[in-house]
N, C-alpha and C positions, 0 to 999 in steps of 0.2 A: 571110214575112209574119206577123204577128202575131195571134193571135186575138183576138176581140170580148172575152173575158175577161181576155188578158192588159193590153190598152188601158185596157180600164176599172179595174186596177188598178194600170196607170199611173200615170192620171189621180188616181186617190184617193190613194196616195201622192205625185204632185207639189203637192196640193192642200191635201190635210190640217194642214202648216206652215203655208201661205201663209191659209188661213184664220182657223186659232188667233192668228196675229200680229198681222193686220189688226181680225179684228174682237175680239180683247180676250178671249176666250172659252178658258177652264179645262174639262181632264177633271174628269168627274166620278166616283164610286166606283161609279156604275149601271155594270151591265155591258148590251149590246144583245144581242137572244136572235138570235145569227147564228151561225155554223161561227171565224167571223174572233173575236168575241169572247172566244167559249167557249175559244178557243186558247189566248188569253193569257191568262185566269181559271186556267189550271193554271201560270201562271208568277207570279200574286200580279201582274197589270195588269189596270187596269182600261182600260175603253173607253167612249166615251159618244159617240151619233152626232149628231152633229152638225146636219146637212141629212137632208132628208129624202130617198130614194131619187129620182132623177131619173123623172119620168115620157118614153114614148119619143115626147112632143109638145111642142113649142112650145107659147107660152102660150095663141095663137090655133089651137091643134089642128093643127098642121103636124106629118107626120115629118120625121125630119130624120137623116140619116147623118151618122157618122165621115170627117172628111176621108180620102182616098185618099194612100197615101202614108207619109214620115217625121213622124210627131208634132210636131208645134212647139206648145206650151201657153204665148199671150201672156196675162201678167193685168195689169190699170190698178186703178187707185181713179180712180175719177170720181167729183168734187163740184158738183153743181148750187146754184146759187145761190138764195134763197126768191124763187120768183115768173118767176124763168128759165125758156125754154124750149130744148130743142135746137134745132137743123134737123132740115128734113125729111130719115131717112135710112133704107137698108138695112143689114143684115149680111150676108155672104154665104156666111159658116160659122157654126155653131155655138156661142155665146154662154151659158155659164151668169152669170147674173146675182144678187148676193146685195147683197140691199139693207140698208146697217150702219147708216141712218141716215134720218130723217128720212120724206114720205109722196111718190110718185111717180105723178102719170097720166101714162098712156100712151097715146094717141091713136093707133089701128087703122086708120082712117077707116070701111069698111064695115064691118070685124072689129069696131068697137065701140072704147072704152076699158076700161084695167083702173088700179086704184088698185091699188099696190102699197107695202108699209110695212117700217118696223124690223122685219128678220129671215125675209121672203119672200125664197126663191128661187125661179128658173124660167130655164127655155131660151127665151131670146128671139126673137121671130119670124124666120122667114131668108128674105129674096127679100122682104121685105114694108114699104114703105114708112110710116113713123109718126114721131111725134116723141114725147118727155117734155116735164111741166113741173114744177116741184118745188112741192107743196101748201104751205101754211103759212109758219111762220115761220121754221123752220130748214133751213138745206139738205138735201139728200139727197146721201148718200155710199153708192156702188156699187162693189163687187168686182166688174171683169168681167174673165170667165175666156173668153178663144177659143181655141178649139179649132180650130187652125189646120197646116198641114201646110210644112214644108222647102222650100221652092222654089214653092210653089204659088203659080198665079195669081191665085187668089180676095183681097181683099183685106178687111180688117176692117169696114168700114162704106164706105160708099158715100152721096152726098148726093142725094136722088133728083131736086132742082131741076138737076141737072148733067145728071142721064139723059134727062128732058123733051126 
């Protein structure tokens, strides 16, 4: 079984490409004051972070665990239309979400709303019914990253008008 640290540096290396690609985004010659940087400052690389450190809560203050199990990291680009809304729906794993494009509410119901913009990330709520809709004039484009396991029953989203 894997430890928490080797997971999460799994995850930072399957992520790190698929980030730089999607959202258009170059290293920069800043090096970050970490053990991992400082590594490669003795080999003449630079590094430059990216995202910000994941806090260990969802957006609406949920913990949230590591799927159980073999790693599977599904990621999408989802594009919302200006003025589109989702359905109503859950996740049921672990969702990092990086927003490359455009302004997003997020409808909580009790948890409230959150406007989310070009270049916010966050762990999206899990078990918690809500929908988006995209603010403005230009769509909203999302990198999402689930954090999903081999075989697992749990599935990506869930429509919550179906669970009613």
């Amino acid at each position: 079984m894997k430890t928490f640290i080797q997971r999460k540096a799994i995850l930072f290396l399957s992520l790190a490409p698929l980030l730089l690609s999607v959202a258009g985004l170059q290293a920069e010659s800043a090096l970050a004051a970490d053990d991992y940087a400082q590594g490669l400052a003795k080999d003449r690389i630079s590094v430059k972070t990216l995202l910000p450190q994941m806090p260990s809560k969802t957006i609406i203050g949920q913990d949230y665990p590591y799927p159980n199990g073999t790693p599977l990291i599904e990621s999408y680009l989802i594009e919302i239309p200006p003025g589109q809304k989702t359905g109503i729906h859950l996740h049921q794993v672990p969702l990092l979400a990086y927003i490359i494009s455009g302004r997003l509410e997020t409808n909580y119901g009790t948890k409230g709303s959150k406007v989310s913009a070009a270049g916010d990330v966050f762990i999206e709520a899990i078990e918690w019914c809500h929908f988006g809709k995209a603010l403005g004039t230009e769509p909203v484009q999302i990198l999402a990253i689930y954090l999903n396991s081999v075989g697992g029953t749990q599935k990506k989203s869930a429509d919550c008008a179906a669970l009613q």
